[in-house]
Each structure stands twice: as structure tokens, then as C-alpha cells.
N, C-alpha and C positions, 0 to 999 in steps of 0.2 A: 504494500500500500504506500503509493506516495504522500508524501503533506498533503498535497491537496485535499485527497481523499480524508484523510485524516482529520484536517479541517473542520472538512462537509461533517462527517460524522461525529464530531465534537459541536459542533453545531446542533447539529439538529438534537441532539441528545440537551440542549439546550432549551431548544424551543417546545421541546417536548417537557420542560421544564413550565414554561410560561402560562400565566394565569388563564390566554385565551386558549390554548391548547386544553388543557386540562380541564376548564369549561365546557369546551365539543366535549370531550371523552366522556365526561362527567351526563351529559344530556345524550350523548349516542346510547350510554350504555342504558340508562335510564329509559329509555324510547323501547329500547330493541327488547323488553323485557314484557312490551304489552306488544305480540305478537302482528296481531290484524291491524293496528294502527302505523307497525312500523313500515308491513306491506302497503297501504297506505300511503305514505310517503315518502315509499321509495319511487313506486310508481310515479306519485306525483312531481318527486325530482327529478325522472325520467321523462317525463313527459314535457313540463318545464324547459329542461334543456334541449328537446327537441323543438320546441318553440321555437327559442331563442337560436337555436343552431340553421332554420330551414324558413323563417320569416323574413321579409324584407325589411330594412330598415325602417321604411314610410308606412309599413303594417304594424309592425308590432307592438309599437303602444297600444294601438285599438286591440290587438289581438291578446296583449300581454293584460289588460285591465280586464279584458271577459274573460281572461282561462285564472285570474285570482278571483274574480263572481265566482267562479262556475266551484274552484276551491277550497273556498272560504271555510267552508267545514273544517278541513285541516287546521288552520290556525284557531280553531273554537277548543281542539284538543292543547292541553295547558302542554303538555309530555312535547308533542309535535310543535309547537308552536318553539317553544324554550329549544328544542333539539335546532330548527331551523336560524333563529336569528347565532347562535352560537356556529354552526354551518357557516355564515356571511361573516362574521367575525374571524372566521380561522381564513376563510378565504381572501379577506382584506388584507390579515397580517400576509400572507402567503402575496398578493399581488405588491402589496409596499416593498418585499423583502425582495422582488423581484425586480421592480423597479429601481428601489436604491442601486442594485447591483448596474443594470443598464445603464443609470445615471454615472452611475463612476467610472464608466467605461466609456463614455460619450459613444454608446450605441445604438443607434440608430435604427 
């Protein structure tokens, strides 16, 4: 293993540390323990990001405001709702962390 690597994996055993990390884990594990609700919103992650992956830019708001109507149920579940904003939160640190790195690299 090079430094590099070595790094990366001292790293991440870092972030794996972090308040927001530990939060996702804390609400994944918590979710996945009521069965039909996790199927639920897996689905509905799946679905979601197929939205978002096959929609046109000039669509998707209209499309993306009826498919959280159509969902809303999901976030009336406390388990699902608290798993999902924790989800956005791991995912922000995750794109920040990505970012910084591009930014220091003047990457383009």
C-alpha cells in the first residue's frame, strides 16, 4: 500500500468517525429494523433517482414536486423521514469533500 492509499484509509476511518456519519448509520440501522417501511424506501430512492437521472432539466421540477405528492406518505413515517434527511447530510459532506478536493486542484 502506498501513502496514498494509506491516507485515503486513515481518512475515511475518520469520517467514519464524524457526527454526520454516525447519524446515517444511527437512522439506516434504525429504519432497516421495520422491514416493509425500509422496502418502502428503498424503492422510493430508486425511483427518485431515476427521476432525477432520465428527466429533462425544464421537466423536472414539475415532475420532481408530483413524485414528493405522490410520496409524501414516506416522510409521515418518523423512522423514514429521520433515515432520509440524514441520507442528504452524508451526501453533502460527501459532495463538499469532493469539491474541496477539485478546488485545490484547480480542476476543472
Amino acid at each position: 500500500m502506498d501513502g496514498f492509499d494509506k491516507l485515503t484509509d486513515d481518512y475515511l476511518k475518520e469520517l467514519k468517525k464524524s457526527p454526520v456519519f454516525k447519524q446515517y448509520r444511527d437512522k439506516y440501522t434504525a429504519l432497516k429494523k421495520d422491514e416493509e417501511m425500509w422496502e418502502k424506501v428503498s424503492e422510493y430512492r430508486k425511483l427518485r433517482h431515476e427521476l432525477q437521472k432520465n428527466t429533462s432539466p425544464d421537466e423536472l421540477y414539475d415532475k420532481a414536486d408530483w413524485f414528493e405528492r405522490d410520496h409524501a406518505y414516506i416522510y409521515e413515517n418518523k423512522q423514514a423521514k429521520e433515515f432520509l434527511e440524514a441520507e442528504v447530510a452524508m451526501c453533502r459532506l460527501v459532495q463538499d469533500i469532493c469539491l474541496k478536493i477539485t478546488q485545490s486542484m484547480d480542476f476543472e
